[in-house]
VODOGU-672428 format. One record per residue: residue number from 1; residue in one letter; chain; x, y, z of N, C-alpha, C in turn. Coordinates in steps of 0.02 Angstrom, whole numbers, plus 32768, in hexadecimal, padded with zeros to 4 digits. Layout:
N
<atom NUM; A; A; <X; Y; Z>; <X; Y; Z>; <X; Y; Z>>
...
//
This chain:
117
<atom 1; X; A; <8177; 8106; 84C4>; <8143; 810A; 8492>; <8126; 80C4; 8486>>
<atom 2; X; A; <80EB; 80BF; 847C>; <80B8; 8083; 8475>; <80E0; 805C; 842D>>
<atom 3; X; A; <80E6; 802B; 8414>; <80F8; 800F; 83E6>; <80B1; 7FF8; 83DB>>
<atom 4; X; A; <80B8; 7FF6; 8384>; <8073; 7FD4; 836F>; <808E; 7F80; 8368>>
<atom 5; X; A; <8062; 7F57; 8365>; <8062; 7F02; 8373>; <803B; 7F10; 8345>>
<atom 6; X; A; <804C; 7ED2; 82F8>; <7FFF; 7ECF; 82CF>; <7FED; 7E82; 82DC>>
<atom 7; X; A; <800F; 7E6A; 8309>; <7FF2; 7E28; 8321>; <7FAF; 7E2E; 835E>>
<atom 8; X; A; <7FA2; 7E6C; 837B>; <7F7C; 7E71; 83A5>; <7F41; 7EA4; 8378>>
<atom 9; X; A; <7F3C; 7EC7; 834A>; <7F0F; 7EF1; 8334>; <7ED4; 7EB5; 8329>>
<atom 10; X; A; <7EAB; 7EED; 8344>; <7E5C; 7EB7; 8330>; <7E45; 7EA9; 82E7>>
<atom 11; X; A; <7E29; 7E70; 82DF>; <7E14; 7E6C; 82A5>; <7DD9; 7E99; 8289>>
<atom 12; X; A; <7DE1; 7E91; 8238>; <7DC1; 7ED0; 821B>; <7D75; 7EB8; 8212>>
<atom 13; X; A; <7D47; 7ED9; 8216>; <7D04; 7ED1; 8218>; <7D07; 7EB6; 81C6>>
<atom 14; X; A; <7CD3; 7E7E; 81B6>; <7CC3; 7E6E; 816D>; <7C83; 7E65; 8162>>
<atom 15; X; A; <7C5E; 7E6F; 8126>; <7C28; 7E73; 8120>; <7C1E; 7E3A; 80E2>>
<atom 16; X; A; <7BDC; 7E1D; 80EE>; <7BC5; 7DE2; 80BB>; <7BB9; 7DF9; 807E>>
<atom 17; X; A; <7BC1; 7DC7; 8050>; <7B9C; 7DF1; 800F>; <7B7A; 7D9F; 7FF4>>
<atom 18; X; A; <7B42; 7DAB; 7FDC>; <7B31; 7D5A; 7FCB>; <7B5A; 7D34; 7F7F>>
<atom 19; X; A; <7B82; 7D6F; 7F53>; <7BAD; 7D48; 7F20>; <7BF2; 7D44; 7F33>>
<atom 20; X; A; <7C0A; 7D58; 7F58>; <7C66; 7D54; 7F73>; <7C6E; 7D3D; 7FA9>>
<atom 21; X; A; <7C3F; 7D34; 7FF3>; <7C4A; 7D17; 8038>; <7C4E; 7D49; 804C>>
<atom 22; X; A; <7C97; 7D50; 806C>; <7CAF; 7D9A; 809D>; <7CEE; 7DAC; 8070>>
<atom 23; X; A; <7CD8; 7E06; 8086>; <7CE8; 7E34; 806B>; <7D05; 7E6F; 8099>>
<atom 24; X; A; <7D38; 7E91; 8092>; <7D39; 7EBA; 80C0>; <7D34; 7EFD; 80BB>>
<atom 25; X; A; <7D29; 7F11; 80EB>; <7CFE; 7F5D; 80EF>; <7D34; 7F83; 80E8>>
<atom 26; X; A; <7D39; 7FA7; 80BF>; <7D7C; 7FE1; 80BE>; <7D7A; 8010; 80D7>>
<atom 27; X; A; <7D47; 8021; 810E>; <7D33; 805A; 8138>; <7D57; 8035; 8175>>
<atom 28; X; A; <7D3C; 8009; 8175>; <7D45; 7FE3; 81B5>; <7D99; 7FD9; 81CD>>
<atom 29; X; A; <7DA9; 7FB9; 8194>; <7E02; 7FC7; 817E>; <7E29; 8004; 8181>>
<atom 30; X; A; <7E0F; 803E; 816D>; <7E2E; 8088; 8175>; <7E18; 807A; 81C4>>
<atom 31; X; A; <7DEB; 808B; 81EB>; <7DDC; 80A8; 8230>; <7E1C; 806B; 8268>>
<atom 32; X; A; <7E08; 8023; 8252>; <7E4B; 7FFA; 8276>; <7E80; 8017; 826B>>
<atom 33; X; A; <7E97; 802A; 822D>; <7EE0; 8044; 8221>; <7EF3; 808A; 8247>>
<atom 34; X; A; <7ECC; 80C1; 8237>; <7EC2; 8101; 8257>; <7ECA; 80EB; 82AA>>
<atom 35; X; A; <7E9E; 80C7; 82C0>; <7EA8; 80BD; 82FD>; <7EF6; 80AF; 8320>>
<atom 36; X; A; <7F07; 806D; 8304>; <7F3B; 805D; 8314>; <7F7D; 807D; 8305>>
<atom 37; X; A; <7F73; 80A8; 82DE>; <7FA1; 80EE; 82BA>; <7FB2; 8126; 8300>>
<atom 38; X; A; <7F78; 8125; 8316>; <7F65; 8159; 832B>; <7F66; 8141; 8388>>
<atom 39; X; A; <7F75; 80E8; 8399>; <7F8F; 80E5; 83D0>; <7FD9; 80E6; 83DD>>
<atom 40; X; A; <7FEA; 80CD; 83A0>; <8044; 80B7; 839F>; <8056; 810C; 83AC>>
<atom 41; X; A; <803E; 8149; 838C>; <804A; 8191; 83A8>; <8046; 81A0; 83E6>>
<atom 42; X; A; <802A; 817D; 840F>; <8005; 81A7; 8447>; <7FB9; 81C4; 8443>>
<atom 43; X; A; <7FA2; 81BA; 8418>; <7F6A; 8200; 8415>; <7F32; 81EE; 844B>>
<atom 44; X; A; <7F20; 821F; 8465>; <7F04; 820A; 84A8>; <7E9E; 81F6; 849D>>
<atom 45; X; A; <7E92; 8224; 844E>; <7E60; 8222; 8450>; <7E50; 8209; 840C>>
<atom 46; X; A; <7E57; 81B7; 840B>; <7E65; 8183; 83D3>; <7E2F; 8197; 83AF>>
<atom 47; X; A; <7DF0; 818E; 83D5>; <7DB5; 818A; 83AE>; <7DA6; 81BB; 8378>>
<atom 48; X; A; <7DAF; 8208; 83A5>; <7D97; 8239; 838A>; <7DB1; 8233; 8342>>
<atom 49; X; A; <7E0B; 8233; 834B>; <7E3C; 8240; 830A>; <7E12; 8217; 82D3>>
<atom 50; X; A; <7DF8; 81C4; 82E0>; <7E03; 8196; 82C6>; <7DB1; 81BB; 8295>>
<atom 51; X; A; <7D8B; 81CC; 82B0>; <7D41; 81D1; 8296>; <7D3F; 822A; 8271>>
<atom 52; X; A; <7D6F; 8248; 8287>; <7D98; 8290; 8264>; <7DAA; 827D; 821A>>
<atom 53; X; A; <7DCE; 824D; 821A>; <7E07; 822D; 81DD>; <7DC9; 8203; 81BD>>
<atom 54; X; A; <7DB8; 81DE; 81D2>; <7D82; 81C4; 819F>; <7D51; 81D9; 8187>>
<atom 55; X; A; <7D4E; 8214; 819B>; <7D0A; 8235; 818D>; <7D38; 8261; 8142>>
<atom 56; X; A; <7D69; 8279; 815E>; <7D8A; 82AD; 8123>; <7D98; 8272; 80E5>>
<atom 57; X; A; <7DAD; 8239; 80E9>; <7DC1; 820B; 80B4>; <7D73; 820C; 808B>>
<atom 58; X; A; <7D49; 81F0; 80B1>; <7D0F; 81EB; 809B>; <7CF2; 821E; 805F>>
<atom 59; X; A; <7CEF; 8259; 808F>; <7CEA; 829A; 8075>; <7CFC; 82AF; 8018>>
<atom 60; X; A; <7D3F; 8295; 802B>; <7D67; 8298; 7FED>; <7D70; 824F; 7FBA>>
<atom 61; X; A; <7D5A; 8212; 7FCD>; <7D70; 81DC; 7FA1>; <7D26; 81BB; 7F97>>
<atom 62; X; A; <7CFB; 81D4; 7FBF>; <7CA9; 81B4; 7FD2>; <7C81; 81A5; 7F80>>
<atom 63; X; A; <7C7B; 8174; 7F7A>; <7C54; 8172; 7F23>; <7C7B; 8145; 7EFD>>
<atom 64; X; A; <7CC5; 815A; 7F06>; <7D03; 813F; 7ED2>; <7D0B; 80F8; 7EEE>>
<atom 65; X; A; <7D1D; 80DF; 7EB5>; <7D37; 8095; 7EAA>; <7D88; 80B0; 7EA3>>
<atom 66; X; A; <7D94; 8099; 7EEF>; <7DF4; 8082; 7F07>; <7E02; 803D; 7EF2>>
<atom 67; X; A; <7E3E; 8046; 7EC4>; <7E48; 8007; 7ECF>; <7EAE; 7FF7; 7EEF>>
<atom 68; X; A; <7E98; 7FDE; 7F16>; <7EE0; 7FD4; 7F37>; <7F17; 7F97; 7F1F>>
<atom 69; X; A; <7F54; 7FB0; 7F13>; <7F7E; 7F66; 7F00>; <7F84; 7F50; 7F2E>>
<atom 70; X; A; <7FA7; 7F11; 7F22>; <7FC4; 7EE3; 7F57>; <8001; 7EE6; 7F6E>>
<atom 71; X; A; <8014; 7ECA; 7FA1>; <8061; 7EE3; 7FC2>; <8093; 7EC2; 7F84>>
<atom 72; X; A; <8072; 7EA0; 7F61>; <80A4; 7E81; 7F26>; <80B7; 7EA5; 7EF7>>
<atom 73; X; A; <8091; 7ED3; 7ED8>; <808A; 7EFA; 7EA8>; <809D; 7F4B; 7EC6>>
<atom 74; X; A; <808F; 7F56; 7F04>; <80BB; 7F92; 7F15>; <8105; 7F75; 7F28>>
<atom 75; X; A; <810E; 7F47; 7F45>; <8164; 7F33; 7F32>; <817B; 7F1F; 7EFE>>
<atom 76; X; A; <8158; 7F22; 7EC6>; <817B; 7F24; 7E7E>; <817C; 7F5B; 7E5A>>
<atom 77; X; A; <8160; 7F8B; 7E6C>; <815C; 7FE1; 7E54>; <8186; 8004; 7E81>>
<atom 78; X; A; <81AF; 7FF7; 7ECA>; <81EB; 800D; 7EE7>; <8215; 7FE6; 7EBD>>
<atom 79; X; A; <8231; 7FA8; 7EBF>; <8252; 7F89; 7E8B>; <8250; 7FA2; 7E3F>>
<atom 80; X; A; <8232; 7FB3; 7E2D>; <8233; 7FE1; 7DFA>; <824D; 8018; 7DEB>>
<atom 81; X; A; <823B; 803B; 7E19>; <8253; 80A3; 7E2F>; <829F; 8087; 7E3C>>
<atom 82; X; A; <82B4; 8052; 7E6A>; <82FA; 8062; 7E85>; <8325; 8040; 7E43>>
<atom 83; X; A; <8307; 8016; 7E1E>; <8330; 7FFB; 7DD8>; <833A; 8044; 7DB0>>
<atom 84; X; A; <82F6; 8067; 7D91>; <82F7; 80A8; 7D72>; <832E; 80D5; 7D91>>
<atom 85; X; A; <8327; 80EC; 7DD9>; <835A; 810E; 7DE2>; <83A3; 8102; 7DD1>>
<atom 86; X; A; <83A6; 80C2; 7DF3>; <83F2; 80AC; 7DF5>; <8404; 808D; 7DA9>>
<atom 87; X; A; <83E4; 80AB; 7D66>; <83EE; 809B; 7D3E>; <8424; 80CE; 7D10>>
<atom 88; X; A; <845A; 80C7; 7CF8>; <8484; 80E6; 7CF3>; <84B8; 80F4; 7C94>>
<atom 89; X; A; <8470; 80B7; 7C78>; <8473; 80CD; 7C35>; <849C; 8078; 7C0D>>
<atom 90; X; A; <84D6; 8063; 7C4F>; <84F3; 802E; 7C48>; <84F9; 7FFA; 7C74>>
<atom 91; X; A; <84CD; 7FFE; 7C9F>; <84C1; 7FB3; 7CCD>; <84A0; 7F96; 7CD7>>
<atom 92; X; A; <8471; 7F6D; 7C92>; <8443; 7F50; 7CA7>; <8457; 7F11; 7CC4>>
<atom 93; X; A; <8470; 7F01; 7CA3>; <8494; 7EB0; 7CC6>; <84AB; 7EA5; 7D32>>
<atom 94; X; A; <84B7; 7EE0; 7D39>; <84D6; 7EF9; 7D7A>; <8497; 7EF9; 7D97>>
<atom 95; X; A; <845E; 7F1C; 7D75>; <8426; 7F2E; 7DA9>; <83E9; 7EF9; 7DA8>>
<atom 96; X; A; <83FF; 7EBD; 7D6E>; <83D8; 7E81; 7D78>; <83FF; 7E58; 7DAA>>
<atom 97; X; A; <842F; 7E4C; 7DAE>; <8458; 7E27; 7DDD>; <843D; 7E37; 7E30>>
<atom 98; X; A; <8438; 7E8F; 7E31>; <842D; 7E95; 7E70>; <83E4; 7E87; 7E88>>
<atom 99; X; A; <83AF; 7E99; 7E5D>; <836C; 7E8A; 7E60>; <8378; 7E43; 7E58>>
<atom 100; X; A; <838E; 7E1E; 7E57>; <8376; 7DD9; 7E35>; <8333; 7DCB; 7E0E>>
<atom 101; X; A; <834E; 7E03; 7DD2>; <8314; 7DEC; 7DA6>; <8355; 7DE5; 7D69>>
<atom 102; X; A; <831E; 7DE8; 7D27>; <8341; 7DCC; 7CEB>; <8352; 7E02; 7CBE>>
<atom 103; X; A; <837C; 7DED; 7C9B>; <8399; 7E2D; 7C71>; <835A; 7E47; 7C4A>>
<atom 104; X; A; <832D; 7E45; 7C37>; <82F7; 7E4D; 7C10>; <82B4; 7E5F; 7C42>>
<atom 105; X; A; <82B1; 7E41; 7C76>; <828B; 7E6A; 7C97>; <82A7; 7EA7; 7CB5>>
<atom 106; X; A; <82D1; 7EC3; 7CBE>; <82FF; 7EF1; 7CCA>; <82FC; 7F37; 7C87>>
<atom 107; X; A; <82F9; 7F10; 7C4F>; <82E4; 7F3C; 7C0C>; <82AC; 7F43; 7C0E>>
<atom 108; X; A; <828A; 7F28; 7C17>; <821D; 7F29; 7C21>; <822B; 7F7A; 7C4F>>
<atom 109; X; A; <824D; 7F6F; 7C87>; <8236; 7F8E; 7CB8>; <825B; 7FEA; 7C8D>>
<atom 110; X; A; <8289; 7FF5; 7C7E>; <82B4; 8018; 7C68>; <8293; 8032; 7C32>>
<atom 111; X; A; <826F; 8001; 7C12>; <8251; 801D; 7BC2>; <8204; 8049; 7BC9>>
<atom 112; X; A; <81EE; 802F; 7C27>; <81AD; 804C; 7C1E>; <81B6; 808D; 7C3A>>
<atom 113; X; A; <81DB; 8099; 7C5B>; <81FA; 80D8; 7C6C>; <81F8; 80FB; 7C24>>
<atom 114; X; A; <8220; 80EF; 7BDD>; <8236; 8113; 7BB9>; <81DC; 8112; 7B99>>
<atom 115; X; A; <81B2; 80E8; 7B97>; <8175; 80FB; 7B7F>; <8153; 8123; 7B99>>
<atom 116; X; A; <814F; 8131; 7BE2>; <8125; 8163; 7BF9>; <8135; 81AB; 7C01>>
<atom 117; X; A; <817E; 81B3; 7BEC>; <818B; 81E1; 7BE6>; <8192; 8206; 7BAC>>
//
Protein backbone atom coordinates (compact mmCIF):
# COMPACT_ATOMS: atom_id res chain seq x y z
CA UNK A 1 0.00 0.00 0.00
CA UNK A 2 1.12 3.60 -1.04
CA UNK A 3 2.14 5.45 2.24
CA UNK A 4 1.21 9.08 2.34
CA UNK A 5 4.64 11.50 2.69
CA UNK A 6 3.40 15.07 3.88
CA UNK A 7 6.84 16.17 3.02
CA UNK A 8 6.12 15.62 -0.71
CA UNK A 9 2.28 16.90 -0.93
CA UNK A 10 2.12 19.95 -3.11
CA UNK A 11 1.64 23.15 -1.83
CA UNK A 12 -1.81 24.62 -1.27
CA UNK A 13 -3.00 27.18 -3.77
CA UNK A 14 -3.33 30.88 -1.89
CA UNK A 15 -5.06 33.71 -2.87
CA UNK A 16 -4.18 37.62 -2.32
CA UNK A 17 -6.27 39.77 -0.42
CA UNK A 18 -5.03 43.51 -0.43
CA UNK A 19 -5.54 43.82 3.77
CA UNK A 20 -3.84 40.35 5.03
CA UNK A 21 -1.20 39.34 1.99
CA UNK A 22 -1.83 35.55 1.49
CA UNK A 23 -4.50 33.67 2.52
CA UNK A 24 -5.46 30.26 1.98
CA UNK A 25 -8.11 28.85 0.01
CA UNK A 26 -9.99 26.26 2.03
CA UNK A 27 -11.32 24.69 -1.09
CA UNK A 28 -8.09 24.42 -2.29
CA UNK A 29 -6.96 22.75 1.15
CA UNK A 30 -10.00 20.20 1.29
CA UNK A 31 -9.31 19.03 -2.61
CA UNK A 32 -5.08 18.66 -1.62
CA UNK A 33 -6.19 16.77 1.41
CA UNK A 34 -9.02 14.58 -0.35
CA UNK A 35 -6.53 13.96 -2.91
CA UNK A 36 -3.82 12.77 -0.96
CA UNK A 37 -6.43 10.78 1.27
CA UNK A 38 -7.56 9.28 -1.50
CA UNK A 39 -3.83 8.25 -2.97
CA UNK A 40 -2.41 6.81 0.33
CA UNK A 41 -5.93 4.32 -0.37
CA UNK A 42 -5.26 3.38 -3.67
CA UNK A 43 -8.16 5.02 -5.30
CA UNK A 44 -7.60 4.77 -8.83
CA UNK A 45 -9.81 7.62 -9.85
CA UNK A 46 -8.28 10.53 -7.50
CA UNK A 47 -9.81 13.20 -9.35
CA UNK A 48 -13.24 12.12 -9.75
CA UNK A 49 -13.52 11.15 -5.72
CA UNK A 50 -11.67 14.42 -4.98
CA UNK A 51 -14.29 16.90 -7.08
CA UNK A 52 -17.38 14.22 -5.75
CA UNK A 53 -16.29 15.17 -2.01
CA UNK A 54 -15.94 18.72 -2.60
CA UNK A 55 -18.71 19.32 -4.28
CA UNK A 56 -20.90 17.41 -1.39
CA UNK A 57 -18.90 19.55 1.44
CA UNK A 58 -19.68 22.53 -0.50
CA UNK A 59 -23.18 21.57 -0.97
CA UNK A 60 -23.62 21.30 2.68
CA UNK A 61 -21.13 23.97 4.47
CA UNK A 62 -21.24 26.55 1.20
CA UNK A 63 -22.26 30.21 2.77
CA UNK A 64 -21.08 29.23 6.46
CA UNK A 65 -18.30 30.75 8.25
CA UNK A 66 -15.97 27.47 9.51
CA UNK A 67 -13.92 28.21 11.83
CA UNK A 68 -11.17 25.65 12.51
CA UNK A 69 -8.88 25.25 15.77
CA UNK A 70 -5.46 24.80 15.86
CA UNK A 71 -3.52 21.61 16.42
CA UNK A 72 -2.90 23.34 19.89
CA UNK A 73 -6.25 23.71 20.99
CA UNK A 74 -7.46 20.32 19.61
CA UNK A 75 -4.59 18.75 21.77
CA UNK A 76 -5.85 20.46 24.73
CA UNK A 77 -9.58 19.31 24.33
CA UNK A 78 -8.09 15.40 24.01
CA UNK A 79 -6.09 16.36 27.13
CA UNK A 80 -9.09 17.35 28.54
CA UNK A 81 -11.65 14.30 27.63
CA UNK A 82 -8.74 11.86 28.83
CA UNK A 83 -8.28 14.02 32.38
CA UNK A 84 -12.45 14.00 32.56
CA UNK A 85 -12.51 10.42 31.96
CA UNK A 86 -9.77 9.23 34.02
CA UNK A 87 -11.20 11.34 36.68
CA UNK A 88 -12.22 9.31 39.56
CA UNK A 89 -13.65 11.76 42.15
CA UNK A 90 -10.03 11.55 44.08
CA UNK A 91 -7.07 12.16 41.85
CA UNK A 92 -6.54 15.30 41.00
CA UNK A 93 -3.09 15.57 42.13
CA UNK A 94 -2.26 12.05 40.19
CA UNK A 95 -3.79 13.37 36.99
CA UNK A 96 -1.83 16.77 37.17
CA UNK A 97 1.39 14.96 37.69
CA UNK A 98 0.63 12.85 34.67
CA UNK A 99 -0.51 15.73 32.33
CA UNK A 100 2.10 17.92 33.61
CA UNK A 101 -0.12 20.52 34.29
CA UNK A 102 -1.03 22.17 37.70
CA UNK A 103 -3.23 21.23 40.37
CA UNK A 104 -5.65 24.06 39.49
CA UNK A 105 -5.55 23.81 35.99
CA UNK A 106 -6.63 20.30 36.41
CA UNK A 107 -9.79 21.81 38.57
CA UNK A 108 -10.49 24.47 35.64
CA UNK A 109 -10.64 21.50 33.49
CA UNK A 110 -12.91 19.17 35.92
CA UNK A 111 -15.11 22.17 36.98
CA UNK A 112 -16.07 22.91 33.31
CA UNK A 113 -17.21 19.60 32.78
CA UNK A 114 -19.47 20.01 36.01
CA UNK A 115 -20.79 23.44 34.32
CA UNK A 116 -21.88 22.17 31.16
CA UNK A 117 -23.54 19.64 32.42
Amino acid sequence: MHQHNPSTTPTVASTSTPSSGHKLDPIAVLREELAAAAVCHGVERVEDLTEALVTRVVQRLGGVHVYMPGQRAVERERVAQEIRAGFDGRNTKELARKYQLSLRQVQRILMSRQNAA
